[in-house]
C-alpha positions as YAML, in Angstrom:
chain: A
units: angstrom
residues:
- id: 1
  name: UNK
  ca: [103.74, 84.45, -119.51]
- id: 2
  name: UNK
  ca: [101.71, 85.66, -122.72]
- id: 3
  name: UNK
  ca: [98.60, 87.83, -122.26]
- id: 4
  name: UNK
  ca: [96.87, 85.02, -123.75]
- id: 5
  name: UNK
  ca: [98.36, 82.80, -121.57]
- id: 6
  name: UNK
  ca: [97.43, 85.03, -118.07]
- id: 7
  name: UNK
  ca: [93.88, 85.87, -118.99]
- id: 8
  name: UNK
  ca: [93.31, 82.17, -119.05]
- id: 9
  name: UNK
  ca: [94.62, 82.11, -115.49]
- id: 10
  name: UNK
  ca: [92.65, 84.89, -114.59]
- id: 11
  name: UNK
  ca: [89.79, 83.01, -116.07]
- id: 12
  name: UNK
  ca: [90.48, 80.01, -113.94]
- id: 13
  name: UNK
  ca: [91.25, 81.92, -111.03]
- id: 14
  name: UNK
  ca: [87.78, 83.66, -111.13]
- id: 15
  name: UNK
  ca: [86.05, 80.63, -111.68]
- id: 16
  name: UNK
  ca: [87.59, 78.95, -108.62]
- id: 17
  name: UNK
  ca: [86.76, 81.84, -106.74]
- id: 18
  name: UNK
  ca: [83.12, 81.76, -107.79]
- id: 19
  name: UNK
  ca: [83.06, 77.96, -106.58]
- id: 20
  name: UNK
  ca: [84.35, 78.54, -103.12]
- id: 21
  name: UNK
  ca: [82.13, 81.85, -103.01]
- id: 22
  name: UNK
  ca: [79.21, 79.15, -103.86]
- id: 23
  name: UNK
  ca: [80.27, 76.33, -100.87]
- id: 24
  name: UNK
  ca: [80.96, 78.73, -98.73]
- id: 25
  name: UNK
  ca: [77.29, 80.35, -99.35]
- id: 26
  name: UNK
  ca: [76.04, 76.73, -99.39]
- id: 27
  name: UNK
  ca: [77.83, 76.14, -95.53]
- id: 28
  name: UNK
  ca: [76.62, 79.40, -94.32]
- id: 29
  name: UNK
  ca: [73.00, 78.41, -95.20]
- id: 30
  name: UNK
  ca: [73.31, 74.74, -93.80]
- id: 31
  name: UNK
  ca: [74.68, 76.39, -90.58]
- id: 32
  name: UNK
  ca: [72.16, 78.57, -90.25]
- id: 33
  name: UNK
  ca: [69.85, 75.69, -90.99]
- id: 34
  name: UNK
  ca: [71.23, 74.12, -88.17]
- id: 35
  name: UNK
  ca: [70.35, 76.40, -85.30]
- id: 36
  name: UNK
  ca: [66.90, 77.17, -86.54]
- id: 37
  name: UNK
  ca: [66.56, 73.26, -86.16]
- id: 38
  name: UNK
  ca: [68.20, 73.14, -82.68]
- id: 39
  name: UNK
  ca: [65.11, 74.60, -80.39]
- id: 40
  name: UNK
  ca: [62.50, 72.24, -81.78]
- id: 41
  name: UNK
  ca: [65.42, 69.11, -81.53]
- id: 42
  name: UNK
  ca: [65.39, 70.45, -77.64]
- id: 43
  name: UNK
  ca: [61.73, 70.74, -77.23]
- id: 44
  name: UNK
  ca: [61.86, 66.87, -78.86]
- id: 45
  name: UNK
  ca: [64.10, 65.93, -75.89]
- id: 46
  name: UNK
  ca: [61.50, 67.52, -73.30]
- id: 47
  name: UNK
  ca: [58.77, 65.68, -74.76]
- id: 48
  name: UNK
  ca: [60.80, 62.56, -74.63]
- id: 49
  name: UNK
  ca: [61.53, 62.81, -70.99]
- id: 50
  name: UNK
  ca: [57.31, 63.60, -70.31]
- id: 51
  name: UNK
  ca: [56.64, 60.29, -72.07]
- id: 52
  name: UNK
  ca: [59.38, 58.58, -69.96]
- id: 53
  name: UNK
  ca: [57.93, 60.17, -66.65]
- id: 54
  name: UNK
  ca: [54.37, 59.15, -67.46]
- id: 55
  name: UNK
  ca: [54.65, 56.04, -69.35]
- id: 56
  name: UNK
  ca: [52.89, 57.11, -72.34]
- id: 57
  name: UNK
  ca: [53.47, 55.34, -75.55]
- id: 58
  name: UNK
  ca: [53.98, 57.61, -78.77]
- id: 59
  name: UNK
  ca: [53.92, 55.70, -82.45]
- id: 60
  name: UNK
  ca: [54.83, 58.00, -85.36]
- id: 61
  name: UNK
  ca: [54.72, 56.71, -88.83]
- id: 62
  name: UNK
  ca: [56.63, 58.11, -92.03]
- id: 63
  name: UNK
  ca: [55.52, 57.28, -95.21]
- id: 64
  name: UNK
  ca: [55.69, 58.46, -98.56]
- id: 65
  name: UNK
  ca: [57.36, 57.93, -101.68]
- id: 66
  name: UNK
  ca: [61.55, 57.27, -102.01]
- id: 67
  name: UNK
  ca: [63.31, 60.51, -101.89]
- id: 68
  name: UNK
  ca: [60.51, 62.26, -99.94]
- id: 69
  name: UNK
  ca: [62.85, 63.04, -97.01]
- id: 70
  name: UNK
  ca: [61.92, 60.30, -94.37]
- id: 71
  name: UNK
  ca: [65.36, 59.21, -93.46]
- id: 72
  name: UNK
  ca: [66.58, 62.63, -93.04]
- id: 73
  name: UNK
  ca: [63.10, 64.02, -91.15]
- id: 74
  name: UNK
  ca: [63.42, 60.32, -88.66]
- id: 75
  name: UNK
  ca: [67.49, 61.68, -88.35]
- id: 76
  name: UNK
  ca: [66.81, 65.36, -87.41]
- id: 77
  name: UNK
  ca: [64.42, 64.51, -84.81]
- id: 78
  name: UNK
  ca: [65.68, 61.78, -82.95]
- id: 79
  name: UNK
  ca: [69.19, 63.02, -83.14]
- id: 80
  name: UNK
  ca: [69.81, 64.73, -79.77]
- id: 81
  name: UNK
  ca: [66.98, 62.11, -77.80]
- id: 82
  name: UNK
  ca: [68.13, 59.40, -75.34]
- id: 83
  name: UNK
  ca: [68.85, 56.29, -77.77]
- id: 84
  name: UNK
  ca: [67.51, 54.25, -74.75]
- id: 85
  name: UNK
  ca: [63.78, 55.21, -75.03]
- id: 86
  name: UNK
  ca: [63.31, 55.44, -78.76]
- id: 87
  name: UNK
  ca: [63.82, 53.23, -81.55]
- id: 88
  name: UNK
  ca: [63.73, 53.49, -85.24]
- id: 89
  name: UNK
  ca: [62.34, 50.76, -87.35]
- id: 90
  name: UNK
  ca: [62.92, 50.10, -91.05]
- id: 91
  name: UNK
  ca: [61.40, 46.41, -91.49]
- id: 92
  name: UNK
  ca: [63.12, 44.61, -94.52]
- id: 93
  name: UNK
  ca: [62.00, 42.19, -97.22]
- id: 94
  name: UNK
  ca: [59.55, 40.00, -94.90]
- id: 95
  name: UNK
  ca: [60.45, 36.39, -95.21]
- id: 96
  name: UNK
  ca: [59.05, 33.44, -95.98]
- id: 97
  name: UNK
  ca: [58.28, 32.95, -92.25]
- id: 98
  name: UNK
  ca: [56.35, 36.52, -92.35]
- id: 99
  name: UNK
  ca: [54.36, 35.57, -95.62]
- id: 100
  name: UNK
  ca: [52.41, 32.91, -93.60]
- id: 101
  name: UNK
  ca: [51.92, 35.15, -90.72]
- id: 102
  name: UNK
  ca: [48.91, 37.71, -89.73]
- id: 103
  name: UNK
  ca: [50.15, 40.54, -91.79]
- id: 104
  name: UNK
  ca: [50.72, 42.84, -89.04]
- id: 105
  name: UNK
  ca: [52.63, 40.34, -86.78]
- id: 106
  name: UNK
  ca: [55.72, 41.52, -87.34]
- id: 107
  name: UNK
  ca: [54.50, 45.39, -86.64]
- id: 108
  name: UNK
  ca: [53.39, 43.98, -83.55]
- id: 109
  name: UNK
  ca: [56.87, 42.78, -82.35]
- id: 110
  name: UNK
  ca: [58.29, 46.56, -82.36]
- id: 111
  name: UNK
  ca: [55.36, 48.12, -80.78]
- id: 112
  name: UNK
  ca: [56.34, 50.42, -77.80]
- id: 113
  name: UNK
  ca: [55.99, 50.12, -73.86]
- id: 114
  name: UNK
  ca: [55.41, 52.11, -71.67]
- id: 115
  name: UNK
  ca: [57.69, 55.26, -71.86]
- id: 116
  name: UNK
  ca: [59.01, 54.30, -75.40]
- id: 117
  name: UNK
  ca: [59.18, 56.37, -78.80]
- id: 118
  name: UNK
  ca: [58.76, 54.09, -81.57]
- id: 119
  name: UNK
  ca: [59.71, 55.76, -85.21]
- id: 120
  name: UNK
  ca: [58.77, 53.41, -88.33]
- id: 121
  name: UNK
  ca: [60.59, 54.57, -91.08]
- id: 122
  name: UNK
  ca: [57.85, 52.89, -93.65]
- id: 123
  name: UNK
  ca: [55.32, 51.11, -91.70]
- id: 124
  name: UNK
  ca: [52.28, 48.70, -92.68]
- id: 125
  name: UNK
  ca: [51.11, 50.76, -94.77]
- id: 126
  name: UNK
  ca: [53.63, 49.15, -96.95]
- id: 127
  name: UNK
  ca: [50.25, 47.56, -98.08]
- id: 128
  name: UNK
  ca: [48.20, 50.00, -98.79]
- id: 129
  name: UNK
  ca: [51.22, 51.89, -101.50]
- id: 130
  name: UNK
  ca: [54.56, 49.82, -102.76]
- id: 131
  name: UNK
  ca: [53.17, 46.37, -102.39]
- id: 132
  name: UNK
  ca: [50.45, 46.24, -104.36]
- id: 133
  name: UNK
  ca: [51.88, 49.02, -106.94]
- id: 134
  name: UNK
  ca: [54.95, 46.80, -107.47]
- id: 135
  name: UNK
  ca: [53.23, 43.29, -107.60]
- id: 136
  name: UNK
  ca: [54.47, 42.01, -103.61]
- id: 137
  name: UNK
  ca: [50.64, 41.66, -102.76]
- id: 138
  name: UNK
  ca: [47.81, 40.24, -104.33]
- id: 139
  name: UNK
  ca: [44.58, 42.64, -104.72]
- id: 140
  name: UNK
  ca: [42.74, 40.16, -101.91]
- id: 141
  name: UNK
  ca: [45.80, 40.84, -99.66]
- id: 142
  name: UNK
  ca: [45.55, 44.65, -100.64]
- id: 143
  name: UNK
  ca: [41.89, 44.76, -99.99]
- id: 144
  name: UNK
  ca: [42.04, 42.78, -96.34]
- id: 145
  name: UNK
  ca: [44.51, 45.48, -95.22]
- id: 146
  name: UNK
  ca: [42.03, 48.56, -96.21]
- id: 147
  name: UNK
  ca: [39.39, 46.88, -94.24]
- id: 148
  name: UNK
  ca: [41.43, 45.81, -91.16]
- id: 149
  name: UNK
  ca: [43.86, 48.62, -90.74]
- id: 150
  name: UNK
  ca: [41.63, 51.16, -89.33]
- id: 151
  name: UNK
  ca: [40.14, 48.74, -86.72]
- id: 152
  name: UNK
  ca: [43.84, 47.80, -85.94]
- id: 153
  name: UNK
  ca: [45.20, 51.22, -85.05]
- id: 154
  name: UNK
  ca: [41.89, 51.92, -83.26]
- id: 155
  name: UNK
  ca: [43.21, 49.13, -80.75]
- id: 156
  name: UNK
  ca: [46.05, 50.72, -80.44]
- id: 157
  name: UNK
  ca: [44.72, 53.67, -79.11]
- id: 158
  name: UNK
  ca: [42.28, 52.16, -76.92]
- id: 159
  name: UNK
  ca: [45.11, 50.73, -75.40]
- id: 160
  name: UNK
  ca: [46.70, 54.18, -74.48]
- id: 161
  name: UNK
  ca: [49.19, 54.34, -77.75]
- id: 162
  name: UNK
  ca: [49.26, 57.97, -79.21]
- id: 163
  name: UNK
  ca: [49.42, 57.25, -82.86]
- id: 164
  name: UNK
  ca: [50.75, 59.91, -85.23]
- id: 165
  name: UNK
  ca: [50.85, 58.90, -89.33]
- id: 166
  name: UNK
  ca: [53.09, 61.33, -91.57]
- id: 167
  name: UNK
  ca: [52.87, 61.67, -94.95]
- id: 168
  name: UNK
  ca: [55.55, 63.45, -96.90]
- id: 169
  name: UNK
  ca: [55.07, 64.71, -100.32]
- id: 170
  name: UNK
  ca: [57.22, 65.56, -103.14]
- id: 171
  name: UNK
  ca: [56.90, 66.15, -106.62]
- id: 172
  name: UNK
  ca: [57.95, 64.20, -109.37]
- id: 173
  name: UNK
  ca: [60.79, 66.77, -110.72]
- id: 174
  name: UNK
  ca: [62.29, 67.04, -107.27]
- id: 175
  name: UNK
  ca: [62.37, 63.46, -106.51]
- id: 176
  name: UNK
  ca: [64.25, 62.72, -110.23]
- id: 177
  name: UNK
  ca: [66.28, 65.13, -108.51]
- id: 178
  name: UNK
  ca: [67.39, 63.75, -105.21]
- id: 179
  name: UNK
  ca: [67.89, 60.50, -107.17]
- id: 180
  name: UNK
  ca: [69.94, 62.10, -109.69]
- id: 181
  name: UNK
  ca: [72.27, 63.50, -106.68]
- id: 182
  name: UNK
  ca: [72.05, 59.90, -104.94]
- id: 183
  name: UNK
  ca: [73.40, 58.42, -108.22]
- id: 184
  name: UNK
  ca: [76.85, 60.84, -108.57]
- id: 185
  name: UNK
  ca: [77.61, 61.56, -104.85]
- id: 186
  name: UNK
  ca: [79.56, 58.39, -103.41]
- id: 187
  name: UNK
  ca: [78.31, 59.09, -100.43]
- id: 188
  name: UNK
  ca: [74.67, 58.84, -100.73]
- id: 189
  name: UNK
  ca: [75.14, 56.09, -103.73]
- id: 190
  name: UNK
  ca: [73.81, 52.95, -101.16]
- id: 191
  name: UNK
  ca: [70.46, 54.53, -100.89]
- id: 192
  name: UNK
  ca: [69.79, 54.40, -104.30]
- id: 193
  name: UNK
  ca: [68.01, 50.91, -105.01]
- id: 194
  name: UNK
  ca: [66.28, 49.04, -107.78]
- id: 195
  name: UNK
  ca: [63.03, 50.33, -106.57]
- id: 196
  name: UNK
  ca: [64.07, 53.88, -106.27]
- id: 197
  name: UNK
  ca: [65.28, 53.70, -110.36]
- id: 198
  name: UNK
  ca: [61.43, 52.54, -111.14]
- id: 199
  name: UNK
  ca: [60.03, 54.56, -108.82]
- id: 200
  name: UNK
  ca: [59.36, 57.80, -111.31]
- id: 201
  name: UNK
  ca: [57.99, 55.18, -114.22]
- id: 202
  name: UNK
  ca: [55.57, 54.09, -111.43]
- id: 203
  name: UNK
  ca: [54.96, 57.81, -110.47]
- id: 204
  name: UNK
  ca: [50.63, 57.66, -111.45]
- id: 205
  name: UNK
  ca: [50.15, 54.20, -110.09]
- id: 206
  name: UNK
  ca: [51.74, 55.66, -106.81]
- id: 207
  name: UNK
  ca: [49.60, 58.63, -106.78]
- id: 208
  name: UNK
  ca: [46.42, 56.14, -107.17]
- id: 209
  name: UNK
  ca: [47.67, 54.45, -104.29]
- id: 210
  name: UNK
  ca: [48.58, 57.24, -102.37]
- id: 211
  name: UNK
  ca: [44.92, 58.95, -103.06]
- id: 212
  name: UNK
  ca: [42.87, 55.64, -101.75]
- id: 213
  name: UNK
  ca: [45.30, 55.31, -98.88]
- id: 214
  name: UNK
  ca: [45.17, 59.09, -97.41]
- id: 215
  name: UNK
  ca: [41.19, 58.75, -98.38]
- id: 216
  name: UNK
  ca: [40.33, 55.38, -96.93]
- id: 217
  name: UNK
  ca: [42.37, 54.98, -93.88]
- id: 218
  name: UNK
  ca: [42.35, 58.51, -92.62]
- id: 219
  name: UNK
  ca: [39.94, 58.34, -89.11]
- id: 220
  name: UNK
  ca: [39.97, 60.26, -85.95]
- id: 221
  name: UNK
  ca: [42.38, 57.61, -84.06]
- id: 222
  name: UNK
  ca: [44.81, 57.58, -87.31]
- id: 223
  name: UNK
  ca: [44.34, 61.25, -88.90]
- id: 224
  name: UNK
  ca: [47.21, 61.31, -91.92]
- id: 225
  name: UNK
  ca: [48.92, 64.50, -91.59]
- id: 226
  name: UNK
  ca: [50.55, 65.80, -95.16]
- id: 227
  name: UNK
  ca: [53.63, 67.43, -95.46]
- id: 228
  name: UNK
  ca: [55.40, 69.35, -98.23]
- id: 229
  name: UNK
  ca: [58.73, 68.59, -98.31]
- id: 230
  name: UNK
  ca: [60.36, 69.73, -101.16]
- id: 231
  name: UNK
  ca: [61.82, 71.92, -98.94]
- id: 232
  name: UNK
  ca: [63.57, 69.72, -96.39]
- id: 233
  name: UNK
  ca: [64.47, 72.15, -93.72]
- id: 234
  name: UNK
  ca: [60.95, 73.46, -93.52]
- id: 235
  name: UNK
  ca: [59.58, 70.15, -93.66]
- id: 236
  name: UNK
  ca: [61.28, 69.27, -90.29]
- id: 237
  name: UNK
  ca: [60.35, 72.23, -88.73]
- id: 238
  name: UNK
  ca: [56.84, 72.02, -89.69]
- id: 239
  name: UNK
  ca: [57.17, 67.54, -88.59]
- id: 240
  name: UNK
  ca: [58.53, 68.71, -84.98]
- id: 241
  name: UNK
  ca: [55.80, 71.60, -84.60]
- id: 242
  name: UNK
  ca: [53.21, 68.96, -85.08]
- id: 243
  name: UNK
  ca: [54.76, 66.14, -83.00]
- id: 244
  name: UNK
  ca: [54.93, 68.84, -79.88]
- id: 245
  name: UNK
  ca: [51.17, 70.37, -80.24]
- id: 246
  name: UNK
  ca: [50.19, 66.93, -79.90]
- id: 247
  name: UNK
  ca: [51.38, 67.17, -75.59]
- id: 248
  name: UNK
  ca: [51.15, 69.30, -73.14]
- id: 249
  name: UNK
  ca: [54.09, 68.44, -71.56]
- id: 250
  name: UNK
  ca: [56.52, 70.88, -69.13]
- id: 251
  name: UNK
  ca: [58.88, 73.56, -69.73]
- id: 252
  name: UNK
  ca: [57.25, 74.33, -73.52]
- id: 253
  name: UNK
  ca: [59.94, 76.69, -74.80]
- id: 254
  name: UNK
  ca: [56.84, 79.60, -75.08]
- id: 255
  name: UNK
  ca: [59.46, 81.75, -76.93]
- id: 256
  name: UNK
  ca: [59.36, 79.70, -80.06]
- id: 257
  name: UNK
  ca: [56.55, 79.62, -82.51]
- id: 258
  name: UNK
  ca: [54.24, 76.30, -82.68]
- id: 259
  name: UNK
  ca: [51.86, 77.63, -84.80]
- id: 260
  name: UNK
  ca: [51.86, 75.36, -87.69]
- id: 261
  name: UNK
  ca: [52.33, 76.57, -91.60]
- id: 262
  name: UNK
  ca: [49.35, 75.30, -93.71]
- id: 263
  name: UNK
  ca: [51.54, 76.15, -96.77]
- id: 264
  name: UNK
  ca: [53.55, 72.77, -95.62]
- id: 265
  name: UNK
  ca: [51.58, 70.84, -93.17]
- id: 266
  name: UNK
  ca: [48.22, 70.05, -95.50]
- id: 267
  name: UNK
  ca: [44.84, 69.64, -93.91]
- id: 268
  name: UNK
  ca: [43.80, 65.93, -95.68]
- id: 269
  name: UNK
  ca: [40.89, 67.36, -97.20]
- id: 270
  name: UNK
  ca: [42.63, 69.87, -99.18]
- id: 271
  name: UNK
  ca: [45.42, 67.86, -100.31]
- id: 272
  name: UNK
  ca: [42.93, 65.00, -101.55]
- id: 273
  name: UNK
  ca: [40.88, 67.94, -103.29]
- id: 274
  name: UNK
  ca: [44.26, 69.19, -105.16]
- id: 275
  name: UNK
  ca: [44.83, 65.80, -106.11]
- id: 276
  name: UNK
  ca: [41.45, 65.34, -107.80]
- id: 277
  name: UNK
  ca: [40.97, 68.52, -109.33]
- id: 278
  name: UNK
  ca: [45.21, 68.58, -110.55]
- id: 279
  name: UNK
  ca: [44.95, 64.57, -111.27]
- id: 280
  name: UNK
  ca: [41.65, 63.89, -112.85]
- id: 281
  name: UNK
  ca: [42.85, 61.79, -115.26]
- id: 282
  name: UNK
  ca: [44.19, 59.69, -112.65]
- id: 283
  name: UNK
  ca: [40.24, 58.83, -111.43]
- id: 284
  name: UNK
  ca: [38.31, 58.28, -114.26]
...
């Protein structure tokens, strides 16, 4: 073999070595990932087995725009539970049937009983962001949810339902991002839909929807909790901290810190003052 010819293969050689160096650092950091999730996914399992014991009904909403990290957050935390006293629901295209319906008939139909977890991946508020920013409402329709939603979760928790409403945020550049990564890896390729390639063209008509909704619909029965997740891990660490503090249910794990990070869980006031003095243009 030339000289030429072997520093080439050294050349490759290193560069393989670099990559392996680079997935191996990659699995080492999901790993340790892992086990930092673990103790809050087992604190999720003793809350689980409280609500079964007393009969108490949890409803937890995620919303927020595609790519924010629902899917993944709804995964991590249900992923260890009892799959016979929680269920996750990710309500299609409503039919025809639906359209002549009260609008949150079909919401109804997967509320929980007694001793039941009920995760809505996406939830009515459907209304109050993608529907009317894509054209699947009309502004009456839009309007008649803002004034009826509050009164309807109010109900709910009259009628012994603990409601909790997540909002998770991410920024524009990490969003083109995640799509970017959904659109070359085979394996996430089926969550990448026609929607999701608008979605960053839409990106200011979603962030006037997104102000009015956290503004408007944010009450002491249905407080919108924010959460950064650009950072995925800490976002579900920060999600399960909040879900906990919200029982006082047996066995707390005392060893583990609940306090909550304000650098990713948002108080609503400060994350609709951000938005208006980052995003004036987008009130005016």
């Amino acid at each position: 073999m030339s000289i030429e010819n072997l520093q080439k293969r050294i050349n490759e050689l290193e560069e393989e070595n670099q990559i392996l160096k680079n997935k191996r650092n990659e699995a080492d950091k999901f790993y340790q990932e892992l086990k930092e999730l673990e103790p809050y996914q087992a604190e999720m399992i003793k809350l689980q087995k409280y609500i079964e014991r007393t009969g108490k009904k949890l409803i937890i909403l995620f919303e927020g725009r595609d790519a924010a990290g629902k899917g993944t957050l709804i995964g991590t935390i249900s992923q260890y539970m009892n799959p016979k006293h929680y269920r996750i629901v990710a309500l299609g295209k409503p039919t025809q049937e639906h359209k002549t319906q009260w609008y949150f008939q079909r919401y109804v139909n997967h509320l929980p009983s007694g001793g039941e977890i009920i995760m809505f991946d996406r939830s009515w508020y459907n209304r109050a962001m993608v529907e009317p920013v894509f054209g699947f409402c009309t502004q009456e329709e839009h309007e008649t949810f803002m004034q009826d939603v509050i009164g309807f979760e109010r109900s709910l928790v009259k009628h012994d339902t603990v409601l909790i409403k997540l909002y998770l945020s991410v920024n524009k550049s990490v969003q083109s991002e995640r799509f970017e990564k959904r659109r070359t890896d085979p394996l996430r390729s089926w969550k990448l839909s026609e929607i999701d390639l608008q979605a960053q063209g839409y990106w200011n008509d979603f962030s006037k929807m997104k102000y009015k909704m956290l503004e408007q619909t944010n009450h002491p029965d249905g407080a919108w909790h924010v959460v950064r997740s650009n950072n995925k891990h800490l976002a579900r660490i920060e999600s399960m901290k909040l879900i906990l503090n919200h029982f006082d249910y047996e066995d707390r794990d005392h060893s583990l810190s609940f306090q909550e990070e304000n650098s990713i869980l948002i108080p609503i006031n400060d994350e609709l003052a951000m938005m208006r003095k980052t995003r004036s243009d987008l009130f005016s």
